[in-house]
N, C-alpha and C positions, 0 to 999 in steps of 0.2 A: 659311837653310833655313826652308820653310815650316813653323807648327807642326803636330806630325803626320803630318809627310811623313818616310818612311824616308832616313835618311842614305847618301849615296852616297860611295864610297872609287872614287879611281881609280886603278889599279896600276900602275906600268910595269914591266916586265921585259925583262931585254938580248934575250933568245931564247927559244925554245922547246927549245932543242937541251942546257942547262947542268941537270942537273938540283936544283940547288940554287936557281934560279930558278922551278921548275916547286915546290918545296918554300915557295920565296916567296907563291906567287899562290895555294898551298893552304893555308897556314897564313892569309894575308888571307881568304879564303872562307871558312874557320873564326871565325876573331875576328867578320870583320862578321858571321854570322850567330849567334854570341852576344851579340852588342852590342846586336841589332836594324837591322843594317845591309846592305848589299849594295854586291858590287863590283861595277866594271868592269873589263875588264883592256884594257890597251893593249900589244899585244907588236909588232913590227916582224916582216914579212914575212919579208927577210933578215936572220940574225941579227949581231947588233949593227951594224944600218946607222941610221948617226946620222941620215939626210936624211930617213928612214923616222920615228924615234926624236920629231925637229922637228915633223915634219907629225902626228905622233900626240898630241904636247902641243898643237898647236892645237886638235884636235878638242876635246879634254879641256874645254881652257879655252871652247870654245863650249856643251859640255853644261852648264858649272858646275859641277864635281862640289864635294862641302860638302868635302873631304879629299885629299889625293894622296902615293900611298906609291911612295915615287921608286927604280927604279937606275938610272942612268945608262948608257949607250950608253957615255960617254967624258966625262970629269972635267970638263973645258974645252970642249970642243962643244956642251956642254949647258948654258953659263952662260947665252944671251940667251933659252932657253926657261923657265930656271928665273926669271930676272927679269920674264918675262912670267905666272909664276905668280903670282908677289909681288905686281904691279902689278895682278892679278885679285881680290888677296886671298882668295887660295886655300890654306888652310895645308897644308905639305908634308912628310912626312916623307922622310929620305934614309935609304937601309936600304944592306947589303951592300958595295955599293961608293960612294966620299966623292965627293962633289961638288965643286969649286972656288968656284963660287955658290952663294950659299943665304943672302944678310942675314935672308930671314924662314923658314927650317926648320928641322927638328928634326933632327937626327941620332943616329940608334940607336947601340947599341954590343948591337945584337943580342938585350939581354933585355929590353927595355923594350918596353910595351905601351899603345896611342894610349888604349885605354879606361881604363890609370888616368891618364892624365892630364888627364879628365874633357870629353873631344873629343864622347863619346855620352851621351844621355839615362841616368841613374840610374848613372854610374860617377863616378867620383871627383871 
């Protein structure tokens, strides 16, 4: 990350249609704007269409985002995106629903929050 430059969080969410996901990408919009951060959100057209889910973690990985706050389409179809995360050096957190892949992420257990773990400027 550039010095100075706002942090960017990239979200993924299975759908627009689960409202606990829609709960997701509001609680992220919240945190990054107390952190001093801003999201992107990546959500698939159809919801939970994994081919959609693949092509949306490319794009990610060409923005750079500094963060990526993960749910998965699908546990196992989603491993050679999350290895291209890795291989980006992109750190990722896995929220909601588990991942199969993930040698380099963080996995929530739902109360834990990126900013104490000292991810953004002046948090822990």
């Amino acid at each position: 990350m550039t010095p100075g430059a706002v942090p960017v969080i990239a979200v993924f969410t299975k759908n627009r249609t689960n409202p606990a996901y829609a709960a997701a990408r509001l609680g992220a919009d919240r945190t990054a704007a107390r952190l001093g951060a801003r999201t992107v959100h990546y959500v698939p057209e159809r919801p939970d269409d994994i081919a959609q889910q693949i092509a949306l973690v490319e794009q990610a990985i060409a923005a750079r985002p500094d963060a990526v706050v993960f749910v998965p389409v699908d546990a196992t179809a989603m491993n050679e995106s999350v290895r291209k995360l890795n291989a980006a050096r992109i750190p990722l957190v896995n929220i909601i629903n588990r991942l199969d892949a993930g040698e380099r992420s963080l996995r929530t257990d739902n109360g834990h929050r990126a900013g104490s773990r000292g991810w953004f400027p002046g948090n822990g």
